[in-house]
Residue, then its C-alpha position, 0 to 999 in steps of 0.5 A: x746357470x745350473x742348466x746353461x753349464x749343463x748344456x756346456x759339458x754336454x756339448x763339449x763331449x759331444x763329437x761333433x763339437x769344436x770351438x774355435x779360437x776367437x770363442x775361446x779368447x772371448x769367452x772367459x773376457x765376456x763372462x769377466x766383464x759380466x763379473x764386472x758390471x755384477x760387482x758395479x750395480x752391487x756396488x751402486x745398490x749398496x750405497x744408492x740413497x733410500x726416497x720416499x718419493x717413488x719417482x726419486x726411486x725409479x729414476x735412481x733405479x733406473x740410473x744403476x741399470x743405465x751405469x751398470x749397462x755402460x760399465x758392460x760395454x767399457x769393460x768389454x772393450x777394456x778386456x777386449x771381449x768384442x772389438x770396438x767396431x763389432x760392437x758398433x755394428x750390433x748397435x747400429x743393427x738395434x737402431x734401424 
């Protein structure tokens, strides 16, 4: 993150750089609906029960991630961080 935001402040002084205003309307939803999700699978760790059973680990594990990856999409639509239909589209692209 240290280099990413380096990376942004460099190029934000560079002459030659400008945004437009749809990355600056999805920027701050997109990076909030990271924060989301962040707080969703940390939510779901803390309170995930401990098996024995490793199967039974894996499967909760892999659960988290399947809600924490659904609770992204959800809060991008909610904060209108990608339109519904963009965000069809990348999904039917991965699909073929």
């Amino acid at each position: 993150w240290i280099y990413a935001g380096q990376y942004v402040v460099r190029l934000s002084r560079h002459p030659e750089f400008s945004t437009d205003k749809i990355f600056r309307y999805r920027t701050p939803r997109i990076l909030f609906s990271n924060l989301i999700m962040g707080l969703i699978i940390y939510a779901l760790l803390l309170i995930r029960p401990e098996f024995q059973d490793k199967i039974l680990s894996i499967i909760t594990l892999l659960t988290i991630i399947a809600l924490g990856g659904i609770s992204y999409i959800v809060a991008l639509i909610v904060t209108k961080g990608m339109p519904l239909a963009q965000l069809k589209n990348i999904l039917k692209r991965k699909m073929r």
